[in-house]
N, C-alpha and C positions, 0 to 999 in steps of 0.2 A: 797495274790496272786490272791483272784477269784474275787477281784473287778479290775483287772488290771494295768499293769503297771504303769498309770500315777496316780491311788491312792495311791498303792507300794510307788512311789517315794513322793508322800506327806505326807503321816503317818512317813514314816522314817524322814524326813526334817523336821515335827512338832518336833517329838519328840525327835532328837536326837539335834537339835537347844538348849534344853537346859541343855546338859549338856555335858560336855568336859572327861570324862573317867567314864568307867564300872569299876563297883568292884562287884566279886560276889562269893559268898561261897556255895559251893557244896557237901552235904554230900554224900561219895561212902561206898561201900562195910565195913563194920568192918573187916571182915575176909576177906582170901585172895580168890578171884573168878577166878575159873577155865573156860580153854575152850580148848577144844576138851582132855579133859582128863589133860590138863597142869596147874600147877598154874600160876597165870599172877604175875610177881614178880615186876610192877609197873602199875600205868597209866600215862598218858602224859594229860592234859587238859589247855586249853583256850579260850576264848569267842570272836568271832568273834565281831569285831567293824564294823558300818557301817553310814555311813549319814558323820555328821562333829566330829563325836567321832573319836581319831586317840590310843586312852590308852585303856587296860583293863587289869585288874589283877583278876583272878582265883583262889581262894582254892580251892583244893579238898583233902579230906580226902578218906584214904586207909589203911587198913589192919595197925591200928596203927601209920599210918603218915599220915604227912601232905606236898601235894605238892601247888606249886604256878607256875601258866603258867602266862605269859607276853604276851602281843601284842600291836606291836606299828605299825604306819602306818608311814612308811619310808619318806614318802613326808612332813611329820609334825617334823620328829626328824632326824637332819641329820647323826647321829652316834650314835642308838640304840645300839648298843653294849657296848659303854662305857655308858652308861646308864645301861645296863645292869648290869656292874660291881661294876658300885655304887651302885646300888641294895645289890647285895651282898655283897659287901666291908659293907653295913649297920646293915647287916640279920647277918654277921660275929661278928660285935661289940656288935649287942645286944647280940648274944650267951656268950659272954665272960663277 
């Protein structure tokens, strides 16, 4: 950001030119982390895309689980939701 905008927009475009979706694993908390005196009984996480990347998929690990954030850019997928569901419909059959 402090070499300005029109660098901004080239580092991104260099780099995001080569390649079509984020995938990144996040190691969080093992135990459960409190704030303002509460325990937080989840986190929510995902990784913002930006340039020509329109996908990214998220592990984070918490307090003995493991969650997955999604992000798709709507202009690239025209029914992210039933994408969605195939996701799971898949996470479903591997568990079994």
């Amino acid at each position: 950001g402090l070499a300005g905008p029109d660098a901004e927009r080239l580092a991104i475009d260099l780099f995001t030119r080569k390649a079509s979706a984020l995938v990144t694993n996040v190691p969080g908390p093992a135990a459960r982390a409190h704030l303002a005196g509460h325990a937080l009984s989840d986190l929510i996480v995902w990784a913002p895309v930006a340039g020509s990347i329109g996908l990214s998929f998220t592990l984070l690990s918490y307090a003995g689980h493991v969650r997955l954030g999604v992000c798709v850019d709507a202009q690239r997928a025209p029914d992210p939701s039933s994408q969605a569901r195939c996701f799971e419909d898949a996470l479903a059959a591997l568990e079994r």
